[in-house]
N, C-alpha and C positions, 0 to 999 in steps of 0.2 A: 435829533433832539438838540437843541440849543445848550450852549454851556452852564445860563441861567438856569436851566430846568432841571440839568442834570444834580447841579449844584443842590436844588430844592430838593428835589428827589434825594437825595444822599443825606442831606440832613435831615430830612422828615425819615428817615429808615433810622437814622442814626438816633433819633430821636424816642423812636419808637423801642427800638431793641434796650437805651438807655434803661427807660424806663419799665422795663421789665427784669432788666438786671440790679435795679436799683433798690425795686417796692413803689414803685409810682404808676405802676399798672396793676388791674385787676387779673385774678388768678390765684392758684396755690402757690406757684412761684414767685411771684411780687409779693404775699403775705410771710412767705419763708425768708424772705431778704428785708423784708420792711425793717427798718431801725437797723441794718445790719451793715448792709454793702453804702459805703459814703462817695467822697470823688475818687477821679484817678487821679495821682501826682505823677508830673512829667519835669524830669530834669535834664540840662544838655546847657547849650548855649544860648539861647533863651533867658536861664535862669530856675527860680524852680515857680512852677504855673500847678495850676486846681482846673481839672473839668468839674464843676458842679454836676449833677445828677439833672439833668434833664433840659444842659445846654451844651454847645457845641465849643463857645467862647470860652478862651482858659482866662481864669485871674490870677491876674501876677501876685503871687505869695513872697518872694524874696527877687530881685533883680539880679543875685550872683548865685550861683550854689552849684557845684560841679554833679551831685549824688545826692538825695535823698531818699529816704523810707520812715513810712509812719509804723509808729509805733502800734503794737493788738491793741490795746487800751482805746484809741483813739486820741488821746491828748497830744502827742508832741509828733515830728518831725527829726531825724533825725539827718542832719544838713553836712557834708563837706564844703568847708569856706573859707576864705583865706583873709590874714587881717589884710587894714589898708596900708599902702607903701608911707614910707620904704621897707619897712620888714617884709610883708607877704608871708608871713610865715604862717601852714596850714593850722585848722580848727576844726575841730567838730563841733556843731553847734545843735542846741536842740531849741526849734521854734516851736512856741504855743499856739495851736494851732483854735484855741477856742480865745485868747487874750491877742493873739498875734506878735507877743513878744521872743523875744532871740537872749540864751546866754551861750557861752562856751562853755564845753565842757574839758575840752581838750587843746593843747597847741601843743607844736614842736617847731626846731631851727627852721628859717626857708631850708629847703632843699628836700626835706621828709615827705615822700608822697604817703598821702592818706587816699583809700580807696574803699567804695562799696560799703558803707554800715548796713546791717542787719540786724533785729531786734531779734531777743531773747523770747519767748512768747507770753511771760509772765511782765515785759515791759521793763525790765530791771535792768538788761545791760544791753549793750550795743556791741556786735563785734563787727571788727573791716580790719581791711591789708594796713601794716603799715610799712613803708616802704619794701613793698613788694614781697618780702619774705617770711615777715612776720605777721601771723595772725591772733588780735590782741581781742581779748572782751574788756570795757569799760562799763564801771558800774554807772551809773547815769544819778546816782545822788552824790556821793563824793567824787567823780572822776577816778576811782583807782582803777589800775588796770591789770589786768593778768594777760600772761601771754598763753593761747592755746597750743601752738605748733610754730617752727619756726625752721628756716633752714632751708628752707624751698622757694621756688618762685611758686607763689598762687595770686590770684586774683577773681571777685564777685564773689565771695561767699553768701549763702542763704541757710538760713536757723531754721530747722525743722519744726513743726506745730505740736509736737510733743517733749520739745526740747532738747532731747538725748543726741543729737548729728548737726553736722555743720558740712554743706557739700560746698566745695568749691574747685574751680578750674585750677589745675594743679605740673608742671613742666618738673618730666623726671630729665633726670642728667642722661642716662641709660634710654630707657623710652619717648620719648616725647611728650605729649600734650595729654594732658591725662582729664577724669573728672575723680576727686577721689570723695570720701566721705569720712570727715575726722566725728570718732565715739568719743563723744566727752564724756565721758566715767573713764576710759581707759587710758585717753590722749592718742589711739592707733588711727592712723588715715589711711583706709583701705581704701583699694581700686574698685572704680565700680563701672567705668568706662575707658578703655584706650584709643583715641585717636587714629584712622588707617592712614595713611601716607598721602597728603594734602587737602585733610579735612580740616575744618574746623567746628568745635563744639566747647559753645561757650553758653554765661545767659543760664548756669542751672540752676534749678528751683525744686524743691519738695513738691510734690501733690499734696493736696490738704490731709489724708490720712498717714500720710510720712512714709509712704512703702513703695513710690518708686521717683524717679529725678525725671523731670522734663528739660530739655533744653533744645539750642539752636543747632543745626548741623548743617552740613552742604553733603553729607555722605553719600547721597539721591541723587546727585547733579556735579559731581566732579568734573564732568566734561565743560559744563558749562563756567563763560568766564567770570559772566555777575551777576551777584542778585539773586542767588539759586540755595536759598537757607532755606530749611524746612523744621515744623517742631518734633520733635521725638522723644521718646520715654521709654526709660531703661528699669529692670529691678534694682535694689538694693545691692542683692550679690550677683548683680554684673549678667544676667541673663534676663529672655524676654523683651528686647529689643522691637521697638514698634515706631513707625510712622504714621503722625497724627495729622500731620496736615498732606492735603494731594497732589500740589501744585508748588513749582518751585517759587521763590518769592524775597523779597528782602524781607525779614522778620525776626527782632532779637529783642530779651528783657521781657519772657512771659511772664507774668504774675496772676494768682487763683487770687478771686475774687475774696474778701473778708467771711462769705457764707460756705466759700468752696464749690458753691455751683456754677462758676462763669471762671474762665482763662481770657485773659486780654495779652496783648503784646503791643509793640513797635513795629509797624508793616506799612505797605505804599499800596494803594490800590491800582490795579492795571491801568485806570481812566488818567493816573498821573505821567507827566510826559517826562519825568525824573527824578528817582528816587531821590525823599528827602529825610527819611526817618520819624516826620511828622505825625502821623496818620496811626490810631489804635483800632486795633482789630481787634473783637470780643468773639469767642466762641464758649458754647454751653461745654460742661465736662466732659462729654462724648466727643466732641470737637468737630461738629456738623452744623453746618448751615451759621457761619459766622455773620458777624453786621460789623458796619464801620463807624467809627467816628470820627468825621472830616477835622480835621486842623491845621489848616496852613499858616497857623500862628506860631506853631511849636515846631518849625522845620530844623531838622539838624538836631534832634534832642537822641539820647543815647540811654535813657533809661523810663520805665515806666514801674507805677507804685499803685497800689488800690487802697485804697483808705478806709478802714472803718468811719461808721456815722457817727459822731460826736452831738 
């Protein structure tokens, strides 16, 4: 098979499964997503890019943006950005995603790393890292902030869809690499995953029902030296431990579709001759019989978003 073909072939699948993940196919399943599931957002180095629903081509949305995540609502964006020099000093910015306007919401000195926002599910605030050990919510009408936990290294948090949890990758002093989940009613971040002795497990996300964490691991494939991440999902209290995907693979940054019936990621299909980060991989809930969508536009991106339909 020719490279062209394969190429066609790949995007006509990719095209196909789109649109069934989307509401632009016929079925109970495209009538259950209709008006529901939008693009996917892709950020990295690139920038921050839109797959539209039923093309392969991303559009450039902003030209810088280190992280992004749209809001449940569907309106806004919520962007890591930095001003222009000489300051550079970071911002959170929220883009209108139906006006395609930008304000800030936030800044601090250069030197403050800002990481990961996460929406609230009611669209009210945004939480992310701010320099690494503090994890703040920002109200998204006035900017005010509160801090939720602090005092640790964490990094990626994700806001539960019933709002009560915020899990994020969490570095005990004592244990290592952890995943924990902070109760916002009580402010306590319980363990819900310990890292074995040179894993890694990063990349976690609620399931749509809020009752167990998916993320990335290599736990499957320690022997091997690259490229060997697999998705997996845990309970709440740390038991029931399951491999979701079959095959070892480069793949991080899963996100459930806006209707909860479809998981997408960051993965490399095998036909690639070098892993580039580019490439979204969808699988249905069960996490069977996944389809691709080719993007050798977005290579080297580090984060992927699903977007409600506006």
């Amino acid at each position: 098979m020719t490279t062209m073909n394969r190429r066609t072939l790949l995007r006509a699948a990719a095209l196909t499964g789109a649109a069934t993940a989307t509401g632009l196919a016929g079925g109970p399943a495209a009538s259950a997503a209709a008006g529901v599931n939008g693009p996917w957002i892709v950020t990295g180095s690139p920038g921050v890019l839109q797959i539209n629903p039923g093309r392969t081509t991303p559009q450039v949305l902003l030209p810088r943006g280190a992280d992004a995540a749209a809001s449940p609502d569907g309106r806004y964006l919520a962007v890591i950005g930095q001003k222009p020099g000489p300051a550079f000093d970071p911002t959170l910015d929220l883009y209108d995603r139906v006006t395609g306007e930008s304000r800030t919401l936030i800044t601090d000195p250069f030197g403050v790393h800002y990481e990961w926002p996460t929406w609230s599910p009611d669209s009210t605030e945004v939480a992310m890292v701010i320099g690494d050990s503090r994890l703040v919510a920002v109200n998204v009408d006035t900017g005010a902030r509160r801090v939720l936990v602090e005092g640790h290294h964490m990094a990626r948090p994700n806001w539960s869809r019933d709002g009560s949890m915020i899990v994020t990758e969490w570095y005990s002093r004592s244990d290592g690499g952890q995943l924990r989940v902070l109760e916002l009613a009580t402010g306590k971040a319980r363990l819900v995953y310990q890292r074995v002795p040179g894993e890694f497990a990063d990349h976690a996300v609620f399931t749509p029902d809020s009752q167990r964490i998916v993320f990335s691991t290599n736990r499957w494939y320690l022997d091997q030296e690259r490229h060997n991440q697999s998705l997996a999902s845990v309970r709440l209290g740390g038991t029931g431990l399951k491999l979701l995907t079959d095959e070892p693979r480069f793949i991080i940054s899963p996100v459930f579709s806006p209707d909860g019936r479809y998981c997408a990621a960051l993965s490399v299909p095998d036909s690639n001759p070098e892993p580039d980060g580019g490439n979204i991989i969808v699988f249905t809930s069960g996490f069977g019989e996944p389809w691709w969508i080719p993007g050798d536009e977005y290579d080297d991106s580090m984060r992927l978003d699903w977007a409600p339909a506006v």
